[in-house]
C-alpha positions as CSV (number, residue, x, y, z in Angstrom):
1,X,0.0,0.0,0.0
2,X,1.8,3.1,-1.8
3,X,-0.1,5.2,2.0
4,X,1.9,7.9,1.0
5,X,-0.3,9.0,-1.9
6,X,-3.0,9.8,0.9
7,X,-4.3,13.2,1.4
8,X,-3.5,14.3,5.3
9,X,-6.0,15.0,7.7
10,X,-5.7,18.4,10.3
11,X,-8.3,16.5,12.2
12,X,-5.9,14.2,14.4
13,X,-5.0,14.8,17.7
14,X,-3.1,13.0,20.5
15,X,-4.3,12.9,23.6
16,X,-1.9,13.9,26.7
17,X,-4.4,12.8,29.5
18,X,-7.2,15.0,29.0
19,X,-6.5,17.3,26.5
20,X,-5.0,17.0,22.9
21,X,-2.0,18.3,20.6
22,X,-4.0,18.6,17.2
23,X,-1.7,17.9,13.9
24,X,-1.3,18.0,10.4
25,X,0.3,15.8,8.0
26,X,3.9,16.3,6.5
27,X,6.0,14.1,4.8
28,X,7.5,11.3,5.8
29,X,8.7,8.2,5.0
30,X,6.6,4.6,4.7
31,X,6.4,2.3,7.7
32,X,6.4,-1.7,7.5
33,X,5.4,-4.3,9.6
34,X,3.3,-2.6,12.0
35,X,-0.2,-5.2,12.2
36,X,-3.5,-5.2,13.0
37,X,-6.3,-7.8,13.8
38,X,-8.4,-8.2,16.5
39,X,-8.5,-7.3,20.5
40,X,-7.8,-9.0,23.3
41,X,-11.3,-11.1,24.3
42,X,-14.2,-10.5,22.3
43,X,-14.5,-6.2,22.3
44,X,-12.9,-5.4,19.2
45,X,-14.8,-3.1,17.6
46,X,-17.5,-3.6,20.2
47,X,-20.0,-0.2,20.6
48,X,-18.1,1.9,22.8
49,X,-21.0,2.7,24.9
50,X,-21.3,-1.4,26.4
51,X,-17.4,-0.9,27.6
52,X,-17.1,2.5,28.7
53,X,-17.1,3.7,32.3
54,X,-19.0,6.8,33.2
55,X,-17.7,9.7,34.3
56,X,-18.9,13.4,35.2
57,X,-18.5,15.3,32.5
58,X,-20.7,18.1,34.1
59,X,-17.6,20.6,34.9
60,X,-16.3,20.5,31.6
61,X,-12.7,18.9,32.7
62,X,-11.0,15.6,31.4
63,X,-9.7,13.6,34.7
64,X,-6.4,12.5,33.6
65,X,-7.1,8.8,32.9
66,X,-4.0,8.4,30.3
67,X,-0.7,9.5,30.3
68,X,1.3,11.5,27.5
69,X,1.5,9.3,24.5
70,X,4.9,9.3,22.3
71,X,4.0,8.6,18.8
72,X,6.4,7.7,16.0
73,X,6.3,10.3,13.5
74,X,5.8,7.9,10.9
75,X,3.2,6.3,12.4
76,X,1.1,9.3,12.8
77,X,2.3,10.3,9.5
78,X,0.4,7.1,8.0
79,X,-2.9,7.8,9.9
80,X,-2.9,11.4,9.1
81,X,-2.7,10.3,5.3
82,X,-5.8,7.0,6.2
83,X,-7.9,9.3,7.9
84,X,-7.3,12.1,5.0
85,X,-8.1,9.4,2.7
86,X,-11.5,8.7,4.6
87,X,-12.4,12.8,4.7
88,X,-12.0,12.7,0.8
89,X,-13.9,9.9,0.3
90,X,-16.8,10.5,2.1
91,X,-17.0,13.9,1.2
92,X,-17.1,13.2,-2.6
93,X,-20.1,10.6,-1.7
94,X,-22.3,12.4,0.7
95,X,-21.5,15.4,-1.9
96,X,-22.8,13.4,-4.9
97,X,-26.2,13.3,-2.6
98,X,-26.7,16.6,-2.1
99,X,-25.6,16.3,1.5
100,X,-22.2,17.7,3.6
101,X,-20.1,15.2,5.2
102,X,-18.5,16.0,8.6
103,X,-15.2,15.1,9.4
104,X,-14.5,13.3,12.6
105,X,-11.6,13.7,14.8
106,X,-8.9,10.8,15.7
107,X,-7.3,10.9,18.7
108,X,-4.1,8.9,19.6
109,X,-3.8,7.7,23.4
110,X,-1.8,5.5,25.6
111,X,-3.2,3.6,28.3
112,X,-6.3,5.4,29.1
113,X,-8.8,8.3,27.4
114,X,-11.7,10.6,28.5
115,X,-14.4,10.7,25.9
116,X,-18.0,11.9,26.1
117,X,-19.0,8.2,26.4
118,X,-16.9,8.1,29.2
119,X,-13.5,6.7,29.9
120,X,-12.1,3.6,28.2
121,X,-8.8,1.8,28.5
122,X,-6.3,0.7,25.4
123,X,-8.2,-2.7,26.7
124,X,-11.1,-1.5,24.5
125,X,-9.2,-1.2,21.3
126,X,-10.1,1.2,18.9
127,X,-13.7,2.5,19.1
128,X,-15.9,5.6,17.6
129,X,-17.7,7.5,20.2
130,X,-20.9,9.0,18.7
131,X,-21.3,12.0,21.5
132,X,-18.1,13.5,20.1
133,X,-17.5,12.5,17.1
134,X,-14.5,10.3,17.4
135,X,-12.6,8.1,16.6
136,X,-10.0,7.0,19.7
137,X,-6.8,4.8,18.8
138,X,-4.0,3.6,21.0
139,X,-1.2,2.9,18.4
140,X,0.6,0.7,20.7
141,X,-2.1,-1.6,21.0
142,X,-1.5,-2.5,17.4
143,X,2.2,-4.0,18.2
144,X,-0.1,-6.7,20.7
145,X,-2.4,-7.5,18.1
146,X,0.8,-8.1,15.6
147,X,1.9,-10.7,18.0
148,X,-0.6,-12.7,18.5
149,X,-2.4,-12.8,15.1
150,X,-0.1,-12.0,13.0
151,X,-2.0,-10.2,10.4
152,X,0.3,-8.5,8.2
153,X,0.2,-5.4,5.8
154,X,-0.5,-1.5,6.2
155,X,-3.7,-1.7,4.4
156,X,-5.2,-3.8,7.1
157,X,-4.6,-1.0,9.5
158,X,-6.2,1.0,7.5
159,X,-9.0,-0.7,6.8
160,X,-9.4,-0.8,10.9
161,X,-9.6,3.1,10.9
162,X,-12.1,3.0,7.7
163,X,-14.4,0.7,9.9
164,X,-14.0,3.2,12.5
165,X,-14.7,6.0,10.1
166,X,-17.7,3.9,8.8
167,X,-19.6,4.2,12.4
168,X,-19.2,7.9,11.9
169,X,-20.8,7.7,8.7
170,X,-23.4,5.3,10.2
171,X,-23.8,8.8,12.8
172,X,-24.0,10.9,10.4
173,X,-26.9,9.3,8.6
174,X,-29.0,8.5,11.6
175,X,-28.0,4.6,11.1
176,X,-26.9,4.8,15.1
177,X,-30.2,6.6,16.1
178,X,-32.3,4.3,14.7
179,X,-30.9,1.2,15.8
180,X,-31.0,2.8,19.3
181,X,-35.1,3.0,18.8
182,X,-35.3,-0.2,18.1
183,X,-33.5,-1.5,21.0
184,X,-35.2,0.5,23.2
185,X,-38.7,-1.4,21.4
186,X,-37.4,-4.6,22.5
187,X,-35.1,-5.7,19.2
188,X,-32.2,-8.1,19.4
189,X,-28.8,-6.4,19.9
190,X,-26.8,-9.7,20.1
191,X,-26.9,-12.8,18.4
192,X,-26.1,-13.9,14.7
193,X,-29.2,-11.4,13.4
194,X,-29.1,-8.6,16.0
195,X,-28.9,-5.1,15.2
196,X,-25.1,-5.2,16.5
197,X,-24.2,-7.8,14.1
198,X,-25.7,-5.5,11.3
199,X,-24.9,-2.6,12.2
200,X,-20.8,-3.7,12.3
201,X,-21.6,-5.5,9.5
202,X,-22.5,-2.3,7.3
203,X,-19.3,-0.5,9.2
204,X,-17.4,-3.4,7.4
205,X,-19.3,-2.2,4.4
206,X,-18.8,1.0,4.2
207,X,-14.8,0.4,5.0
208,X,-15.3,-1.6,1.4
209,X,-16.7,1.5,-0.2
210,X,-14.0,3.8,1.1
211,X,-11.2,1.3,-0.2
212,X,-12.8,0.7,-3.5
213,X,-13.6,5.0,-3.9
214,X,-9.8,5.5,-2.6
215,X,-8.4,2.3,-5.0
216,X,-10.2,4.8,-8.0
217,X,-8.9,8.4,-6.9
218,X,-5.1,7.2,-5.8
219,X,-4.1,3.8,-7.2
220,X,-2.2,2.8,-3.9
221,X,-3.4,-0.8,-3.5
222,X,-0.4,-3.4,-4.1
223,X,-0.4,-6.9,-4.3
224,X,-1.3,-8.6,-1.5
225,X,-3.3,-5.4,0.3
226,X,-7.2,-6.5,-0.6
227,X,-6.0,-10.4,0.9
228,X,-4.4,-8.5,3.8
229,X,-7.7,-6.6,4.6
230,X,-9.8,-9.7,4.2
231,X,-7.6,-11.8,6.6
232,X,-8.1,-9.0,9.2
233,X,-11.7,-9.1,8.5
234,X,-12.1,-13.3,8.9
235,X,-9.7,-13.2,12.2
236,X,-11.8,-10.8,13.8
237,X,-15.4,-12.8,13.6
238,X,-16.9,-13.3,16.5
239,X,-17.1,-17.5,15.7
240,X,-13.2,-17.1,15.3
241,X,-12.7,-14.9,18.5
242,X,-14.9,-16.8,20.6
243,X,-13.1,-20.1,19.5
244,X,-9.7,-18.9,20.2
245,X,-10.9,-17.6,23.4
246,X,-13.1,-20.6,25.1
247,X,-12.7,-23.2,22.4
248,X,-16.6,-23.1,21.2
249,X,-18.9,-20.6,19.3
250,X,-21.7,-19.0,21.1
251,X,-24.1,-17.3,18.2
252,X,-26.3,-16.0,20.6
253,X,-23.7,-14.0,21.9
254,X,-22.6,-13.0,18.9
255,X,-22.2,-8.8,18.3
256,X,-20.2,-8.7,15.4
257,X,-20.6,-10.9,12.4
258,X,-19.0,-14.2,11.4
259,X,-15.7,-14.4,9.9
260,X,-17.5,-15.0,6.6
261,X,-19.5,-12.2,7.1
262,X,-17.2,-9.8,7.8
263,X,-15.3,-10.9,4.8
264,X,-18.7,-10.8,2.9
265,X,-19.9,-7.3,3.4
266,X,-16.4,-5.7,3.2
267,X,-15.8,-7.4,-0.3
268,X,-19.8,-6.0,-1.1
269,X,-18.1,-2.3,-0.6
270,X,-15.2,-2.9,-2.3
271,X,-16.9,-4.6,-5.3
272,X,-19.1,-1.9,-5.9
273,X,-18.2,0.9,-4.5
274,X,-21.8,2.1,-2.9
275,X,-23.5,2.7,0.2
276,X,-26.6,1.4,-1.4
277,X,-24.8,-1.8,-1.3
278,X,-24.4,-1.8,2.5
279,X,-27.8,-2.2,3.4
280,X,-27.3,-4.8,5.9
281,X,-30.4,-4.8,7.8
282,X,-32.8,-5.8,5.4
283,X,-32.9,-9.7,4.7
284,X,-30.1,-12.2,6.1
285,X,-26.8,-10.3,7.0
């Protein structure tokens, strides 16, 4: 993945326990062998709001739950130039439909963060907090999901921000209100057809469409980056987690999708490129 051809975002910051340096992108030079994959136990990519602590947000000041995080300036080079990436894409679409796309901000932290969903650990992975319009990483947790899945290639990084970025879409277009109405009607969250399965699922989806959109505009993909994405997406199924976990697969617990699912609706982006292709709550996800 030629990452470098990415447009760079001014909408990252890193955290410093409570607070934030905001960036742009430079130029810099590539970074290799730095994975991603899935989370330690089953939260990867798990609604923020089912593993975030509360806290009292009412006087309008961050408790320091993190500390100051040091970020390799390549690294933040190559999520300023994702993230960029993600802000062109989605403009262009939402654009095409007469509508104005919002960026998001991504903030970098070590150990812990304040959000307005409350505070999370690096435990949590990365996650997209709808109150603020978020996106939180800890980069170091990426060097722990190298090691024990093994799940190689830049563009599967990326693709774990464009998921990310797809929830703020989802946001954006009332996807995240809606499946709260239903839940509070008495609809399925969990289990292999809850509205958590779908609603990841189309995340996964809309990942596909930025990839495919990006692939058009930039020609960065190399050989090897689509299969990278795709193994990400099938280690991080909730059958597959749950095996490697406690040796057996609970689909009533399920929140996520299958491996094959995952795989499924990412390659339904990437194929053709449209949200209208991500409509993962109608029929069988």
């Amino acid at each position: 993945m030629d990452w470098q051809k990415g447009e760079r975002s001014q909408n990252v910051e890193v955290d410093s326990g409570g607070g934030g340096r905001r960036f742009g992108g430079g130029r810099g030079m590539g970074i290799g062998g730095i994975v991603i994959l899935a989370i330690l136990g089953l939260v990867f990519f798990k609604d923020p709001t089912a593993l975030l602590t509360n806290v009292d947000t009412g006087s309008g000041q961050a408790a320091q739950t993190g500390e100051p995080v040091q970020v390799d300036p390549q690294q933040k080079e190559f999520v300023s130039a994702v993230l960029g990436s993600t802000e062109k894409t989605w403009t262009d679409i939402f654009a095409e439909n007469g509508r104005q796309y919002t960026d998001p901000t991504l903030v970098l932290f070590s150990g812990g963060v304040n959000t307005a969903c409350g505070a999370a650990s690096t435990a949590v992975g990365p996650f997209y907090c709808p109150g603020d319009q978020k996106v939180y990483l800890d980069l170091a947790f990426f060097q722990e999901l190298q090691d024990r899945f093994r799940a190689s290639g830049d563009f599967a990084r990326a693709y774990v921000i464009a998921h990310e970025v797809g929830h703020h879409v989802q946001n954006l277009l009332g996807v995240f209100n809606q499946v709260e109405q239903a839940r509070r009607r008495g609809a399925a969250m969990e289990g292999a057809d809850g509205l958590s399965v779908r609603q990841e699922l189309q995340a996964d989806c809309f990942a596909g469409v930025w990839a495919n959109r990006t692939q058009q505009r930039l020609q960065w993909l190399q050989a090897g980056d689509i299969e990278s994405a795709l193994n990400a997406a099938s280690k991080i199924g909730d059958d597959a987690l749950q095996q490697q976990a406690q040796g057996r697969v609970v689909p009533d617990s399920f929140t996520h999708g299958t491996s094959e699912q995952r795989v499924k609706w990412f390659k339904a982006g990437f194929d053709s490129g449209r949200v209208d292709a991500c409509n993962t709550f109608r029929g069988t996800p």
